[in-house]
DOTI-784731 format. One line per 2 residues: their letters; for each residue x, y, z of C-alpha. Coordinates in steps of 0.02 Angstrom, whole numbers, plus 50000, padded with zeros to 5 digits. Each point is the difference from the previous one (the first is absolute). Layout:
N
A	X,Y,Z ~ ... .
//
This chain:
706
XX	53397,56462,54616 ~ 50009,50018,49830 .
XX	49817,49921,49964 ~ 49922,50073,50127 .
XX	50041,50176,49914 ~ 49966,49949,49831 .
XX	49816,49966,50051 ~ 49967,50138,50098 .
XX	50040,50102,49846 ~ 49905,49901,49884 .
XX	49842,50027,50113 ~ 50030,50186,50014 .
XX	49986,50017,49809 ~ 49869,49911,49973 .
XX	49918,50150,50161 ~ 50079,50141,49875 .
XX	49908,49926,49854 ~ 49828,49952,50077 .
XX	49994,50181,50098 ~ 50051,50095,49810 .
XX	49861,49903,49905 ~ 49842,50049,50144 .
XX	50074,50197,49977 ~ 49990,49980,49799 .
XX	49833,49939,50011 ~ 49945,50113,50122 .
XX	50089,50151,49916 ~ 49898,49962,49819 .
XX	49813,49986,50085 ~ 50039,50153,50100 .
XX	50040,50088,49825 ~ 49850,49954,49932 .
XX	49879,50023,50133 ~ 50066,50175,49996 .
XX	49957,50024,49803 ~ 49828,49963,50048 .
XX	49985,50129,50123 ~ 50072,50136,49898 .
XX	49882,49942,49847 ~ 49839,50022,50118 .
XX	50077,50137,50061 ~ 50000,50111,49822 .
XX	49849,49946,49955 ~ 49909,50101,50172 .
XX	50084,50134,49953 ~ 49937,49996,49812 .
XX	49838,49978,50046 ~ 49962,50166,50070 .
XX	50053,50088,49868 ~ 49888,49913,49888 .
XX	49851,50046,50086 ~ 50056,50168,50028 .
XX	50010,50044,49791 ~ 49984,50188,49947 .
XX	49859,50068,49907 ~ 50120,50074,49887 .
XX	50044,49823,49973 ~ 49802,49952,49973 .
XX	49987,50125,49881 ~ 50153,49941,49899 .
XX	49916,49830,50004 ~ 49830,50076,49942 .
XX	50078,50110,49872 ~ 50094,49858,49940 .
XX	49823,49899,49973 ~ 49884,50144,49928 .
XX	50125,50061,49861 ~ 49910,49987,49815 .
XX	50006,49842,49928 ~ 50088,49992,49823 .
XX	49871,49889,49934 ~ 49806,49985,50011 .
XX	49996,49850,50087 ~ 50108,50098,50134 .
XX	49864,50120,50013 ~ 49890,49887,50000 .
XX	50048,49906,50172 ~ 49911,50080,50169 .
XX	50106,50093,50114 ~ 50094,49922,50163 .
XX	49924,50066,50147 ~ 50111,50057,50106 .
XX	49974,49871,50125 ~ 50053,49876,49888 .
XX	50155,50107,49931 ~ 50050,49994,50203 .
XX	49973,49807,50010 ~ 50111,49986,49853 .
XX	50145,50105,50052 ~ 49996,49901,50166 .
XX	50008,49830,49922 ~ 50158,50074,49895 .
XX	50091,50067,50137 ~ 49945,49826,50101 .
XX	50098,49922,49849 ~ 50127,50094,49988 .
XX	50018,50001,50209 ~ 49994,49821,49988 .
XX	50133,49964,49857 ~ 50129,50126,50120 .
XX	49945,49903,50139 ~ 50043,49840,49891 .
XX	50140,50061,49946 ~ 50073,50041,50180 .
XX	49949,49838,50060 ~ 50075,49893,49855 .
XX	50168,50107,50030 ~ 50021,49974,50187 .
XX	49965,49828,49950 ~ 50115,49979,49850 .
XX	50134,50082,50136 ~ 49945,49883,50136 .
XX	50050,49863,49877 ~ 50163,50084,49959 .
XX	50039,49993,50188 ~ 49941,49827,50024 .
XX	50074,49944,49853 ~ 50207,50092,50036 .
XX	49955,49928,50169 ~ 49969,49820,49944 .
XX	50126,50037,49908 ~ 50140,50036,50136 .
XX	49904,49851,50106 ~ 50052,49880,49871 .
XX	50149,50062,49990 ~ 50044,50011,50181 .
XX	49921,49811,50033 ~ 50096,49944,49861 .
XX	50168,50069,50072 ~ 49943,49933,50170 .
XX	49975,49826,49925 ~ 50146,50030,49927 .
XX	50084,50033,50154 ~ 49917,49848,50091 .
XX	50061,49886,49847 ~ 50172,50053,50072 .
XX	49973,50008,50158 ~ 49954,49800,49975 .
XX	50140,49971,49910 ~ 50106,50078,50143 .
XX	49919,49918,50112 ~ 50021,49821,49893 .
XX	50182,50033,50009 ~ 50010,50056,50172 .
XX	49893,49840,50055 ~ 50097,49894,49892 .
XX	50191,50070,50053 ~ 49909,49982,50204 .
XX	49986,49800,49960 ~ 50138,49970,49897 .
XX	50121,50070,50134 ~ 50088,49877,50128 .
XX	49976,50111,50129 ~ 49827,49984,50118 .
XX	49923,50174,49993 ~ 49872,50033,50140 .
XX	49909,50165,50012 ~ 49877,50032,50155 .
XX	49922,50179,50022 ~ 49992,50105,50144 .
XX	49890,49914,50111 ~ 50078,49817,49972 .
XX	49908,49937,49868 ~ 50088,49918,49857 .
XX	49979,50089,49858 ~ 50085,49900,49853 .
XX	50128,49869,50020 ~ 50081,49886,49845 .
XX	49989,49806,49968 ~ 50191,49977,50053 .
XX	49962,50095,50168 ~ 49871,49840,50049 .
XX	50127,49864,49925 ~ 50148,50069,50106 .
XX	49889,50010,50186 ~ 49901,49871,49941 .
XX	49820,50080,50044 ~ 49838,49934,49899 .
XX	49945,50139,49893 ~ 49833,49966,50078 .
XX	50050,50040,50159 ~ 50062,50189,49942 .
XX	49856,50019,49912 ~ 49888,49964,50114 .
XX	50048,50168,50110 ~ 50066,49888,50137 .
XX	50167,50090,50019 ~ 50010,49944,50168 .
XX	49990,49828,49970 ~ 50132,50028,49836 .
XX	50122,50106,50130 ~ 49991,49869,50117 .
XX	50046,49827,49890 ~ 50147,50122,49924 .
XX	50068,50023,50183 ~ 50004,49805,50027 .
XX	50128,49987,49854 ~ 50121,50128,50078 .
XX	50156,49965,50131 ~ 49952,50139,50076 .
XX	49820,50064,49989 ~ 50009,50111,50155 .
XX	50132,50107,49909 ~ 49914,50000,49833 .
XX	49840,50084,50121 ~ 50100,50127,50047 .
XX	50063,50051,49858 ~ 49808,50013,49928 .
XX	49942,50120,50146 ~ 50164,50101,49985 .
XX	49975,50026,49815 ~ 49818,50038,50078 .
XX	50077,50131,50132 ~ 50088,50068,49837 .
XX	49903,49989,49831 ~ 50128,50104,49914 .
XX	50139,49853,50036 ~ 50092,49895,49861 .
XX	50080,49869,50068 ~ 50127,49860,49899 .
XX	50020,49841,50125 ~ 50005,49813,49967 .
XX	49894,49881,50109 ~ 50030,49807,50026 .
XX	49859,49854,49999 ~ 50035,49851,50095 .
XX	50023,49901,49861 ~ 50139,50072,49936 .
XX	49940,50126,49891 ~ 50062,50180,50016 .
XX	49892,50155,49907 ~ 50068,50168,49955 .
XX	49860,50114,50069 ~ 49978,50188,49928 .
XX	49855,50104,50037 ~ 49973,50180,49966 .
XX	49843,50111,50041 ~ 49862,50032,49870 .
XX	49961,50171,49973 ~ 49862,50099,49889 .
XX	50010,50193,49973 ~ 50124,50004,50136 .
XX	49902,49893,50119 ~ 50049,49839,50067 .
XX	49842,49876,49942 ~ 50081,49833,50038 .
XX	50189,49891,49985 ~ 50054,49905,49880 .
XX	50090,49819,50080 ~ 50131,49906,49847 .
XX	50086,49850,50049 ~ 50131,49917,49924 .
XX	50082,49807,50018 ~ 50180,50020,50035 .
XX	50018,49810,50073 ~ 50104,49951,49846 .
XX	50101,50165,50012 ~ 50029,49966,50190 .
XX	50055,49819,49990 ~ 50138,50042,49861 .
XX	50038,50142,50107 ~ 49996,49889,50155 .
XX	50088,49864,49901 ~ 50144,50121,49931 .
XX	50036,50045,50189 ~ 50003,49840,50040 .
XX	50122,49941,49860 ~ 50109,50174,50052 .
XX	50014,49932,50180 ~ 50026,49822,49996 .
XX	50081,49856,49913 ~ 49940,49917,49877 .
XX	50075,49852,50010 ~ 49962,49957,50176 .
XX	49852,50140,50026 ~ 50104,50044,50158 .
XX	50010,50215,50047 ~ 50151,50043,49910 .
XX	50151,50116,50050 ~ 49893,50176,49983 .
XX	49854,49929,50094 ~ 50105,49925,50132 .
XX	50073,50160,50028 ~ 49851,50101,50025 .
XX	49937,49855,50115 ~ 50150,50027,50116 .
XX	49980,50174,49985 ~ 49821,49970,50079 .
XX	50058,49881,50123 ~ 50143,50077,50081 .
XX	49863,50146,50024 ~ 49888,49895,50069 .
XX	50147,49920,50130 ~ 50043,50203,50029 .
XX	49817,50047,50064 ~ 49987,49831,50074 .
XX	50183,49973,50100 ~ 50011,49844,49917 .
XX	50119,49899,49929 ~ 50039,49927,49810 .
XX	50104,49868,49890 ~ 50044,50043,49827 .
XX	50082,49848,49913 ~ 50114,49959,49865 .
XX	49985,49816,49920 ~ 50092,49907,49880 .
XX	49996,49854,49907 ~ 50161,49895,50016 .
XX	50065,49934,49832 ~ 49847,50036,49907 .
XX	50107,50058,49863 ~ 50071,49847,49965 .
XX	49825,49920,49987 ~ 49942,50139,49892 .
XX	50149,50007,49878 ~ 49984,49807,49993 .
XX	49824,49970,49974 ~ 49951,50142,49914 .
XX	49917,50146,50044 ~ 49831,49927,49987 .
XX	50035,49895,50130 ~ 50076,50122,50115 .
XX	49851,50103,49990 ~ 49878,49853,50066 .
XX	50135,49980,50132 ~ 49973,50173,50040 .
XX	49818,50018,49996 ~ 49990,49813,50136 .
XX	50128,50097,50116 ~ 49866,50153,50021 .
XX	49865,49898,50038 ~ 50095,49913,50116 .
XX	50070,50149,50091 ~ 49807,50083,49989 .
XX	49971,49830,50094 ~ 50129,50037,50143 .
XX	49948,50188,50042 ~ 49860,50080,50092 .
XX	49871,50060,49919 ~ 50064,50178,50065 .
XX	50173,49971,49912 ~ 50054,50072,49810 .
XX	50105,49876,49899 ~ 50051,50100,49829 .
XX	50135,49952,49884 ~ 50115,50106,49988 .
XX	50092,49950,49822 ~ 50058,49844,49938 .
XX	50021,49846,50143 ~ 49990,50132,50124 .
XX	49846,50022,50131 ~ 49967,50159,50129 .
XX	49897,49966,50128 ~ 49897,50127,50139 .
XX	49966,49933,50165 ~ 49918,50128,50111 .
XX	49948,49987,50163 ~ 50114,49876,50090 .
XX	50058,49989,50159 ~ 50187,49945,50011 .
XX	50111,49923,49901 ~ 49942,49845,50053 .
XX	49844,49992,49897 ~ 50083,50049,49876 .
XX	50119,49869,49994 ~ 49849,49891,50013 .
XX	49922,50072,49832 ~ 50176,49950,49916 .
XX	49998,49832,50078 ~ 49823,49962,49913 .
XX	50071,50068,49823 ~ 50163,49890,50019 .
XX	49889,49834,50053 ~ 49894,50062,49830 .
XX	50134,49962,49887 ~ 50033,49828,50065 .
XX	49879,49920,49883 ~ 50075,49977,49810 .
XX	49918,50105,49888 ~ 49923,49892,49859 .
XX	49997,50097,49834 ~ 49967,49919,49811 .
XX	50087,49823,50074 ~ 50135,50103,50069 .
XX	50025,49971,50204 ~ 50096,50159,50051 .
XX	50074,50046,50169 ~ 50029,50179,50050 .
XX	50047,50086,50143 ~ 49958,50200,50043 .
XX	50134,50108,50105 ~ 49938,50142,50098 .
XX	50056,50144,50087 ~ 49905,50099,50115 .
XX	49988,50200,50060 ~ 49873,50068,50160 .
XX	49938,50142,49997 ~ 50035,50111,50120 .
XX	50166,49902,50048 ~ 50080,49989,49833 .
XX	49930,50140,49892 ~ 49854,50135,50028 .
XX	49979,50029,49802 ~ 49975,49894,49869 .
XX	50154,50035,49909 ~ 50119,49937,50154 .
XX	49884,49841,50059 ~ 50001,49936,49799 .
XX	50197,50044,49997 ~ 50029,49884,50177 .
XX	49889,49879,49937 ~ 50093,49986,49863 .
XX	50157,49978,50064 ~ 49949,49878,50123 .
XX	49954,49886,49852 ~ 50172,50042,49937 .
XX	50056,49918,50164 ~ 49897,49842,49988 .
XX	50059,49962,49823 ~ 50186,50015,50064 .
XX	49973,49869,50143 ~ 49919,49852,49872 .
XX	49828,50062,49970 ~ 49825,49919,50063 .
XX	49993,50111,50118 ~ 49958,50178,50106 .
XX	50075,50126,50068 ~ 49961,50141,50094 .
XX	50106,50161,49964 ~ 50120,50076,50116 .
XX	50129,50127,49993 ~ 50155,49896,49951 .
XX	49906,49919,49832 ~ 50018,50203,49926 .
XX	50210,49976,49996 ~ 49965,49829,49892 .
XX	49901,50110,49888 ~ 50119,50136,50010 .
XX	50148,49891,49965 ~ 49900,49937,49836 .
XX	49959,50172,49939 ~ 50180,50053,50013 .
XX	50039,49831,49903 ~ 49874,50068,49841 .
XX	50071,50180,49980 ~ 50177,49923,50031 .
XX	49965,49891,49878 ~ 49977,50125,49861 .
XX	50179,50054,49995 ~ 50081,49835,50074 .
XX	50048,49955,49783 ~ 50072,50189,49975 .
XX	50097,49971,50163 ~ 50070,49830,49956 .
XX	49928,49915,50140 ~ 49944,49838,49924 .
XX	50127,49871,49986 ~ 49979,49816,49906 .
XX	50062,49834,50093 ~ 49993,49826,49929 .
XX	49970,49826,50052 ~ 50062,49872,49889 .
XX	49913,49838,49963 ~ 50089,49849,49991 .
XX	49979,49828,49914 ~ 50036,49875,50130 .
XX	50029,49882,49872 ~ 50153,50095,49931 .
XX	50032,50123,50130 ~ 50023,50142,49900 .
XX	49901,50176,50023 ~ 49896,49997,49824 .
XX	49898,50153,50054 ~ 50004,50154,50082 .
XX	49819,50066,50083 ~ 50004,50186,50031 .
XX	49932,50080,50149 ~ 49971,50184,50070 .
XX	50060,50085,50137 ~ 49992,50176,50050 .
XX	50124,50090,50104 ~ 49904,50138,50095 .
XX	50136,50156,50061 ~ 49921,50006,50137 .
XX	49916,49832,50050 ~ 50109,49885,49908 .
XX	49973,49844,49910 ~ 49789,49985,49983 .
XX	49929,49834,49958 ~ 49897,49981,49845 .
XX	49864,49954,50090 ~ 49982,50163,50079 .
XX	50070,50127,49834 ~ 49906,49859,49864 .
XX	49798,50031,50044 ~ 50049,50197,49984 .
XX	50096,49986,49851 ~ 49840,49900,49929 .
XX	49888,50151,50075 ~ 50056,50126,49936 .
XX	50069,49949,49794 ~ 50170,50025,50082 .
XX	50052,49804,49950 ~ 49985,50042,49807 .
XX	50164,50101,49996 ~ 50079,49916,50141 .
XX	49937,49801,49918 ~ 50097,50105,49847 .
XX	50150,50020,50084 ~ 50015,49838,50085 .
XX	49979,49905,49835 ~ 50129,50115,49906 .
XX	50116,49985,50157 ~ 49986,49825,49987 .
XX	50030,49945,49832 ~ 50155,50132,49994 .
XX	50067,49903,50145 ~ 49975,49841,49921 .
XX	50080,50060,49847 ~ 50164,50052,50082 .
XX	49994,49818,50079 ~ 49984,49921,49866 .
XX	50136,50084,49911 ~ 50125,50007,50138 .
XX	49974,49830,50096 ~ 49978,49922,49838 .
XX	49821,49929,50055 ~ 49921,50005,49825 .
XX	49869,49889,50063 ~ 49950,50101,50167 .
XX	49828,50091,49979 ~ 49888,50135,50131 .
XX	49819,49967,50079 ~ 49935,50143,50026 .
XX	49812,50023,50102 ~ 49861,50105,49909 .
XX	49874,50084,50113 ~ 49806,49990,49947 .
XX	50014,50183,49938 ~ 50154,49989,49903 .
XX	49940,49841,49875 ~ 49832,50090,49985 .
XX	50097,50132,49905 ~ 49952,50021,49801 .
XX	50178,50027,49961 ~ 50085,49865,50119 .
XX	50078,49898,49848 ~ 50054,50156,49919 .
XX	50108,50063,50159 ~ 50064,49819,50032 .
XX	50052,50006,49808 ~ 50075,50167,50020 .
XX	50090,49964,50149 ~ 50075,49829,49936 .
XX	50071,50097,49848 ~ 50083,50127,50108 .
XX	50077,49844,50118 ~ 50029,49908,49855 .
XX	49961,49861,50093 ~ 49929,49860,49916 .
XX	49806,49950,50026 ~ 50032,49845,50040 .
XX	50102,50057,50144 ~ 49854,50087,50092 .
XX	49841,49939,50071 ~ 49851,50085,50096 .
XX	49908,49928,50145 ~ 49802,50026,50030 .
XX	49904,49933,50117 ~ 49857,49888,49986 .
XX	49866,50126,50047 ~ 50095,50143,49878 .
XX	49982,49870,49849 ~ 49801,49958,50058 .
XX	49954,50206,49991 ~ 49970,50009,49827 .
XX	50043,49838,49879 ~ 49946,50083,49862 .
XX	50139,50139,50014 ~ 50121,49900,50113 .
XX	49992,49859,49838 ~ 50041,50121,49876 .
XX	50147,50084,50094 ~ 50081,49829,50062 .
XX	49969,49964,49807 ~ 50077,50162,49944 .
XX	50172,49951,50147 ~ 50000,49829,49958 .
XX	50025,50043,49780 ~ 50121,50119,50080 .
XX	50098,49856,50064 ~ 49959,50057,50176 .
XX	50003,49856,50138 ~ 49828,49997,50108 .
XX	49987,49935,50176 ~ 49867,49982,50138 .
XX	50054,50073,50167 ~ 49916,49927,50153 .
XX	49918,49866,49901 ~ 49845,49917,50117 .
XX	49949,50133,50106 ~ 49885,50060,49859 .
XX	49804,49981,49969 ~ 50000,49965,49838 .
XX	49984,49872,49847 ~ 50142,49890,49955 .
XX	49938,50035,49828 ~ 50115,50141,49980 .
XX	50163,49887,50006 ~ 49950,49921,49827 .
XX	49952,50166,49932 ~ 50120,50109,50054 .
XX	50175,49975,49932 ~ 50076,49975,50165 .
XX	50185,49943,50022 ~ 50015,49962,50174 .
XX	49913,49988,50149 ~ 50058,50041,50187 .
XX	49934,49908,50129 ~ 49950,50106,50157 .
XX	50120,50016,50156 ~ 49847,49979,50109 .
XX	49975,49803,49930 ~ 50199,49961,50025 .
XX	50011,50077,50206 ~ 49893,49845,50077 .
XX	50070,49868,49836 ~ 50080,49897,50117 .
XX	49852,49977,50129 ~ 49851,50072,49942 .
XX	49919,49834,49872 ~ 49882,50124,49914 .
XX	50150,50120,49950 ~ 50090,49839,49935 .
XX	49846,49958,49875 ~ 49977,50182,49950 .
XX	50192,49999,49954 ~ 49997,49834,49911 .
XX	49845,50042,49902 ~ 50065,50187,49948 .
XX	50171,49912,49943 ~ 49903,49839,49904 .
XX	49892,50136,49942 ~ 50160,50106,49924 .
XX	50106,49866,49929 ~ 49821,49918,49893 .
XX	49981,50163,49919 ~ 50207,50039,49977 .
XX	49997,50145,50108 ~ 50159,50020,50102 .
XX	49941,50023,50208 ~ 50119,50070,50137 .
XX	49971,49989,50165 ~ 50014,50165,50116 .
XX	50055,50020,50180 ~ 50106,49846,50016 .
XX	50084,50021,50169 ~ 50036,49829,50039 .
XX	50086,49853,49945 ~ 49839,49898,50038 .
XX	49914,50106,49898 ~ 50112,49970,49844 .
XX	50017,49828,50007 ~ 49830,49972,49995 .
XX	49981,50123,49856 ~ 50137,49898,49914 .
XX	49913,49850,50049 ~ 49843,50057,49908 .
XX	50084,50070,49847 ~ 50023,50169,50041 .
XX	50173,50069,49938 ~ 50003,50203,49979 .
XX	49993,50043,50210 ~ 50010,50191,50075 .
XX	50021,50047,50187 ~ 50091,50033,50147 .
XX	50074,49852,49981 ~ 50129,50052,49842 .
XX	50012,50173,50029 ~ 49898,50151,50060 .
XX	49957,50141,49884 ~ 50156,50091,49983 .
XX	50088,50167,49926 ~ 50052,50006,49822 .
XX	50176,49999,50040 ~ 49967,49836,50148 .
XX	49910,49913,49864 ~ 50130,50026,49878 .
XX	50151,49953,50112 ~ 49878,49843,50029 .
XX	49968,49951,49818 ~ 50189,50012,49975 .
XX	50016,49861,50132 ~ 49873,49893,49940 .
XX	50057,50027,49813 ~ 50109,49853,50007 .
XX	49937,49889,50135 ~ 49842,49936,50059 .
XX	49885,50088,50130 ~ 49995,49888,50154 .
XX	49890,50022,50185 ~ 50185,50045,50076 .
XX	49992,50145,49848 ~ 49881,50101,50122 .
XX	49996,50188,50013 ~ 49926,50088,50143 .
//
């Protein structure tokens, strides 16, 4: 638009200064044309009046001629006749007519010069201001022509009658048209090969004879090509003195700017560790489909999945692993749905899944047969060959929920139920799984006030070396007294306290409880020698100031270090070995015992026994219940007790119920035994009354308590 103006300036100056020139020249030979006339035109009217002389003025003449000579030569010349007197005074006033006429002539002239010569004058000048003015007008137009192709946009101008007017070099690269091709007038031709680039041509047309309808328009659109490019379009009408001459098209390439744009949404709505919708996508995906089964009648499965132990595996292996673990179990789950299905994860090991349009529950079920059958197959990752297992619970929409809100809640809970009856499973929600979950919520906010309320009470189980038959330690375990529900199993209270950061000051409690208790023990039964296992949770040995409080506490107790030791299990001590080496360090200069609770029922690297200064190790319950008849128990046993005694770590043996079951511990070496089968876990004041008994004597099979 720009250009177009500039030139049509530039040629009406130039007009201005041709038209002003023809006028000056035509102006100055008018002026002297006219001095000619009025020169002629004197000299007729001098002319009569020469003819016409007086004879007073003949006489002056003659008198003038015939007056007495001073000298005699005067006299002596003849007389003029008057003829020749006449003759005379007509040549003079000829003369003297023709030296006025002269002089009129040479001043019109002289002026005629002046004119020409101020008018050249002011020509010059003026054609020097108007070169002037064009050297500017070039230079504007340099810059203008220069900012046009140095622009990223593509500038297109086309005039009234759709012609292209001007256009810039970027304007060809980004549609790709030969310049030949727009300069050869065949707009046509140009429009058309443009229109093969766009996804939709038909729409680009219409906008054209719209703007066409309406020349005053702007418009401010994007447009897409079909290979993926996408063009900010702004056009604007062209207007001169008010008048609309013409539109001016500028495109712009946003494709970058729409794939970061495209990719941040992305990143905002999925995972990116598995590339699966995440929870915010999921959501508004429901929200679409349980519209959809609304206007449709239809029915709807929202799902809740979870991966069985993966924490374990993760917390073992390191996270690394875990997340490869993660990513295999989307693609295997993408594997088992329908390609109208939405698998998203919905945080951690946790999957939500969308199935719309089903019939019954029936093909439902069938969908969770083909993801159970999907896991069967060990998952292979870095050497590692990894079993897992998913638990689901289902929710049908409109049976079960009619909002999103309620059919994620059931769903929930119904996975709830499935991890409660062994895992590896589904489960379909129903109206008795909400009292489960309302019996565990009352559990949590109990559980906040369940220390102020002096709920929690310790009991003890002693462990006992068959060899001697005395007690030689006392393991100290949890229990919770509910007002209202009674006594509560860790199992159920444990995972909550974990949850929710409540273990930290109740773990606190226990351990001061414990070595207190010991204390008194020790001073009152005389046991010098007795000492206190007491369990730490994953979150309680991942404090920063664990060997502080155990410090503290000891020197409040005043029970010896030596007296106390802390159990962790295998997959507590695998978390971190960088920290767990450097508090078990940190315990162990404290003069802290260490052992290894539930030893073999880990993932990890033996390593950890050399490095770690470990004092004992307990071999798990679940390798002594089959001892007597299952053979690959019996080798696990014998290996994990060979295993203790080569690096001079003391091993007990927990959950021996039988006297099977300790003979063949004795027989392979195994002295310090716990279980059923020498006493339950009992009350401070049983336990005591017990350790009195046993002070003395040894502990024998017929020394049972119920």
């Amino acid at each position: 638009m720009q250009i177009t103006r500039i030139f049509r300036k530039i040629k009406q100056r130039l007009r201005i200064i041709k038209e002003t020139t023809t006028i000056v020249v035509m102006l100055g030979l008018f002026t002297y044309l006219l001095g000619k006339i009025l020169a002629v035109y004197q000299a007729n009217l001098l002319l009569p009046k020469i003819k016409n002389l007086s004879n007073y003025e003949l006489k002056k003449i003659t008198w003038l001629t015939q007056k007495e000579p001073k000298t005699s030569s005067q006299k002596n010349k003849k007389l003029l006749s008057k003829q020749s007197l006449i003759e005379v005074f007509n040549k003079y006033e000829c003369l003297k007519l023709n030296n006025s006429l002269g002089e009129v002539a040479q001043n019109c002239a002289s002026h005629l010069e002046n004119i020409v010569k101020e008018r050249t004058a002011e020509l010059e000048k003026e054609i020097a201001e108007r070169k002037k003015i064009q050297t500017e007008l070039e230079k504007s137009l340099s810059l203008q022509c220069a900012t046009l192709e140095s622009t990223a946009d593509g500038i297109l101008v086309v005039d009234s009658q759709g012609i292209i007017a001007g256009f810039n070099q970027k304007f060809l690269q980004m549609w790709r048209i030969p310049e030949s091709l727009i300069t050869s007038g065949n707009y046509t031709k140009a429009l058309l090969l443009a229109m093969k680039q766009l996804e939709a041509p038909r729409q680009y047309l219409a906008t054209i004879r719209e703007l066409h309808l309406n020349p005053d328009t702007q418009i401010y659109d994007a447009i897409a090509f079909k290979d993926g490019r996408v063009f900010e379009r702004y056009s604007q009408p062209q207007c001169i003195a008010g008048e609309i001459v013409g539109r001016v098209w500028s495109f712009r390439d946003i494709t970058a700017h729409k794939l970061a744009e495209a990719k941040i949404r992305h990143q905002a709505l999925h995972d990116l560790l598995t590339n699966l919708p995440n929870r915010v996508l999921f959501n508004e995906r429901l929200d679409q489909a349980l519209a959809q089964a609304q206007k449709t009648g239809s029915k709807l499965a929202v799902c809740f999945l979870d991966l069985d132990r993966f924490k374990t595996i993760n917390d073992t292996l390191s996270h690394g692993i875990g997340d490869k673990l993660l990513q295999s179990v989307a693609q295997r789950l993408k594997e088992s749905l329908r390609d109208t299905d939405t698998l998203a994860r919905w945080g951690g090991d946790e999957f939500t899944l969308i199935l719309p349009d089903i019939k019954d529950t029936k093909e439902v079920a069938q969908i969770q047969d083909r993801i159970l059958a999907a896991f069967k197959p060990v998952f292979e990752i870095e050497n590692y060959h990894l079993h897992i297992s998913p638990s689901i619970g289902i929710a049908i929409y409109p049976k079960h929920g009619q909002d999103p809100e309620t059919l994620i809640k059931h769903a929930d809970a119904a996975l709830d139920t499935v991890k409660s009856q062994g895992r590896n499973h589904y489960q379909f929600y129903h109206s008795a799984i909400n009292s489960g979950s309302s019996e565990l919520l009352n559990l949590e906010n109990s559980l906040y006030s369940a220390l102020e309320r002096q709920e929690f009470e310790i009991y003890y189980q002693p462990q006992v070396n068959v060899t001697t038959g005395k007690i030689t330690k006392i393991e100290a375990l949890l229990r919770w007294h509910h007002v209202e529900l009674g006594l509560i199993s860790p199992d159920k209270f444990i995972p909550i306290a974990e949850e929710t950061g409540l273990i930290l000051p109740i773990g606190e409690w226990v351990l001061k409880t414990a070595c207190a208790q010991t204390k008194y023990w020790q001073d009152t039964l005389g046991l010098s020698s007795l000492s206190v296992a007491v369990n730490l949770s994953a979150r309680q040995f991942q404090q920063h100031d664990l060997v502080k409080i155990v410090s503290q506490i000891l020197s409040e107790t005043q029970l010896k270090p030596q007296s106390l030791e802390l159990e962790i299990t295998e997959s507590i001590a695998m978390q971190n070995i960088e920290f767990n080496q450097k508090i078990l360090s940190e315990l162990y200069d404290l003069g802290v015992s260490i052992s290894i609770d539930d030893f073999g029922t880990g993932y990890c690297s033996l390593s950890y026994l050399k490095n770690f200064p470990i004092n004992c190790i307990k071999i798990d319950k679940s390798f002594i219940r089959d001892l007597s008849h299952d053979h690959h128990d019996a080798a696990i046993t014998t290996a994990i007790i060979g295993l203790a005694h080569g690096l001079k770590l003391a091993v007990v043996a927990e959950g021996v119920e039988t006297e099977e079951q300790r003979n063949l511990l004795q027989i392979l070496d195994c002295e310090l035994m716990q279980g059923y089968l020498f006493s339950h876990p009992l009350s401070a004041q049983d336990i005591t009354a017990l350790l009195r008994k046993t002070k003395s004597r040894r502990i024998s099979t017929s020394f049972l308590v119920a």
